[in-house]
C-alpha positions in Angstrom: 6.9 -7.2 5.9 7.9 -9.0 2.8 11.2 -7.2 1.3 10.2 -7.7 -2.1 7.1 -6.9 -2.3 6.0 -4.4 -4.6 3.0 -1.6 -4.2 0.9 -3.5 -6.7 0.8 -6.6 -4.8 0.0 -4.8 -1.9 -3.0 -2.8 -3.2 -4.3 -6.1 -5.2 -3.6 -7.9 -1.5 -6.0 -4.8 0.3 -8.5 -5.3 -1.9 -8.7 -8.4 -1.3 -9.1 -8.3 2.4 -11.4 -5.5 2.5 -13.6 -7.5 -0.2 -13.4 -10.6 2.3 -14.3 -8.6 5.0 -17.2 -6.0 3.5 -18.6 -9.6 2.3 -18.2 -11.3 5.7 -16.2 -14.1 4.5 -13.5 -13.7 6.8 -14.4 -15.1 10.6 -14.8 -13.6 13.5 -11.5 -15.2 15.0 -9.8 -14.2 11.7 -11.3 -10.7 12.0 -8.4 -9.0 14.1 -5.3 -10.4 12.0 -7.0 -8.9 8.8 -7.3 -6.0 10.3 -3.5 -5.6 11.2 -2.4 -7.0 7.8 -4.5 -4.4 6.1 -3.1 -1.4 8.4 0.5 -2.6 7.4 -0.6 -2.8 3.9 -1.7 0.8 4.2 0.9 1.6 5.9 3.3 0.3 3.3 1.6 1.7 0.3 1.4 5.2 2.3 5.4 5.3 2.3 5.6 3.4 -1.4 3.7 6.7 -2.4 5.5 9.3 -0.5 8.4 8.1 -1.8 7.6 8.3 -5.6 5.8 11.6 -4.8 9.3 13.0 -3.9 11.2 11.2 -6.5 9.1 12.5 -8.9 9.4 16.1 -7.9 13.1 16.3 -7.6 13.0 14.9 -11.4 10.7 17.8 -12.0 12.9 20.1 -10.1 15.8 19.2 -12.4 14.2 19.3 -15.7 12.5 22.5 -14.5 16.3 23.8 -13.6 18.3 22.4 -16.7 16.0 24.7 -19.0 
């Protein structure tokens, strides 16, 4: 996986394969290595998300603790 890639390019990069593939543009040989890009992709964004989730809530916690 690309080190600097961000969540944004990775969700505009999902929706583009699941628009290749719900339009049958990508090939039947191609099919497979989609596939396992767009798992790593949402496997990627997943953790992106968790990560921000938790980040988020110990700034909450703080602020909710410093009044």
């Amino acid at each position: 996986m690309d080190p600097h890639l961000t969540y944004e390019t990775a969700f505009d990069e999902l929706q583009e394969l699941a628009s290749s593939i719900e339009n049958e543009a990508v090939g039947i040989d191609q099919l497979a290595e989609k596939l396992k890009r767009a798992a790593e992709l949402v496997t990627f964004c997943q953790a992106r998300l968790r990560l921000t989730e938790s980040e988020v809530n110990k700034i909450i916690g703080r602020l909710e603790t410093d009044q």
